[in-house]
N, C-alpha and C positions, 0 to 999 in steps of 0.2 A: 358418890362415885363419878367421877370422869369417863365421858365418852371419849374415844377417838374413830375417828374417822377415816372409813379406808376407799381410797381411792382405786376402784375396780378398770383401770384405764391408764393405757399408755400416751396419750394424747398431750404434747406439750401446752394444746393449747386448752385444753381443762385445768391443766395442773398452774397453769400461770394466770386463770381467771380467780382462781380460787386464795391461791398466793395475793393475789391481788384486793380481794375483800378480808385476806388475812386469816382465814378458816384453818388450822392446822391440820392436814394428812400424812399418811403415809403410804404407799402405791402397791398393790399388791394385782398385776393385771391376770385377767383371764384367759384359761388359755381355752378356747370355744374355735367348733368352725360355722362361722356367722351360715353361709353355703345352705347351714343347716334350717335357715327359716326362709321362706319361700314366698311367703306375704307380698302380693305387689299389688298393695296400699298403702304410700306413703306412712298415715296416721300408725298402721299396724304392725308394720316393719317395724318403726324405732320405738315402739311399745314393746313389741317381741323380742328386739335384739338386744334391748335395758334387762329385761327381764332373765333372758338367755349368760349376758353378764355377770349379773348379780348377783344369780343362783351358783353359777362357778367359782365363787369366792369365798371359799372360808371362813369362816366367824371364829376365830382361834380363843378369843377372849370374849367373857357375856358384854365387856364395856363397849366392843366395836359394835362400828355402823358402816353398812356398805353402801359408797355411791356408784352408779353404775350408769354409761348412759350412750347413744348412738344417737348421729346428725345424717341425715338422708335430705338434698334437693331433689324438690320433682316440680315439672313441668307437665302439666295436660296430663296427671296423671300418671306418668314415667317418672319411674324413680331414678335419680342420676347419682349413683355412689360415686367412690372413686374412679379418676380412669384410671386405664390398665396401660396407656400407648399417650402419644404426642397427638397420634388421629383422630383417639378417640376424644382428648380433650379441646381439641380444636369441635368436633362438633357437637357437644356440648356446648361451647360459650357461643357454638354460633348459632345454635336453637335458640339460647336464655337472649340473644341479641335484639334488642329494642322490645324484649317481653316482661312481662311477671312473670315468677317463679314463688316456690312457697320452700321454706326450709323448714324442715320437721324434727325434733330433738325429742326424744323419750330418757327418762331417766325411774334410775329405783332407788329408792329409797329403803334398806333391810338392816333389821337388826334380828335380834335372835324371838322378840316377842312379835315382832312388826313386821310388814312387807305393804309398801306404794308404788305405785307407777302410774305417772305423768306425760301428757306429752305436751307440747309446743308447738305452734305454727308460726312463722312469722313470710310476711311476703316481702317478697322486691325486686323492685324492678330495674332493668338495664336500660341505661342508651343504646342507642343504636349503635354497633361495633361494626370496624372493618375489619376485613382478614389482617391487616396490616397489623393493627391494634391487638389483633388475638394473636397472631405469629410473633409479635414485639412482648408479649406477658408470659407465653410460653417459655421464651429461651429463660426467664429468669428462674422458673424450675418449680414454682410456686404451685403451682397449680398441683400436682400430682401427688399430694397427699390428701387435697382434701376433695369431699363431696361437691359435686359440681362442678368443678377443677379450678376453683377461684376463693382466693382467701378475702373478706372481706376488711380484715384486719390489715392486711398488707399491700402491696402493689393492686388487688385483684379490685381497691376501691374504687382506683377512677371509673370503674363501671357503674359502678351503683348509681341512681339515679335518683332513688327514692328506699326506702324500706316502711312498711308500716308495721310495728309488734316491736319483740326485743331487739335491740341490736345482737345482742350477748347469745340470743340463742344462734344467730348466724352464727358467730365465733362457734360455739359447736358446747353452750351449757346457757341455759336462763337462771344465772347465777343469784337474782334478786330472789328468785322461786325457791330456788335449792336453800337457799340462806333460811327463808322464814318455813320449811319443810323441815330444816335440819335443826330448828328451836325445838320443835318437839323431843326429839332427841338428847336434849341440852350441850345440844353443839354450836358454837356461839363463832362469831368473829373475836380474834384478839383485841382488841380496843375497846370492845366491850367491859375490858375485865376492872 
């Protein structure tokens, strides 16, 4: 019997990692108010809020598998989700400016026999930024979707300086992980076949 894979997550940029290693899903997101975990410890937040996810999604058929999964940067211990404003993302990038930051990803892994949960750390660090530089990344709009208000995928690169860990978990999924996570399940990349 065939597993299929349900992607607990609105996130285009999960759903185009995955597309990317070829894993076939299908999206069924969660409707959660995150509000509801209160955790500020990086590591326990995105353990919680995978968890919180994952549990919200129906298992319709025994063959599904739920992936589930939250990216939170923190700094010195502050957790930097999304911002909310243009203000608040300007001082965000201007804390993470000429510092290390750590980006934390949790994810679940559920099937109807089964339940995982994982998490990720990956660090990195920025050049030194001027407001200039932050006010010039801002207007492209990028920033206010994701955690930390910088997409490392996109324009939000030329910050980066260094990273040490996944890249992929910055993107917002440690797709190498999730992959040989998801063999147990006998959920495979196409080209496998």
């Amino acid at each position: 019997m065939t597993s299929q894979l349900v992607l607990a997550s609105s996130s285009p940029r999960r759903q185009e990692l995955l597309e990317k290693v070829q894993v076939p899903f299908v999206i069924r997101k969660p409707d959660v108010d995150e509000s509801s975990v209160t955790s500020n410890t990086p590591k326990e937040k995105v353990w919680q809020l995978a968890k919180l996810k994952g549990e919200h999604v129906i298992i319709k058929d025994e063959r599904e598998v739920i992936l589930a999964a939250d990216t939170v940067v923190s700094y010195r211990n502050q957790i930097f989700e999304k911002p909310n404003n243009e203000r608040e993302a300007f001082q965000m990038l201007s804390r993470l400016s000429g510092e290390r930051h750590e980006v934390w990803t949790g994810f679940m892994i559920r099937s109807n026999m089964h339940e995982e949960i994982f998490t990720h750390k990956t660090e990195v660090e920025f050049w030194p930024l001027s407001d200039e530089e932050i006010e010039a990344y801002l207007s492209t709009q990028e920033a206010f979707d994701k955690a930390g208000a910088y997409g490392i995928q996109g324009q939000g690169s030329i910050f980066v300086k260094q990273i040490i860990g996944d890249y992929y978990n910055v993107v917002g999924l440690p797709v190498s992980h999730v992959v040989r996570e998801l063999r147990k399940y006998d959920i495979f990349p196409s080209f496998y076949d």
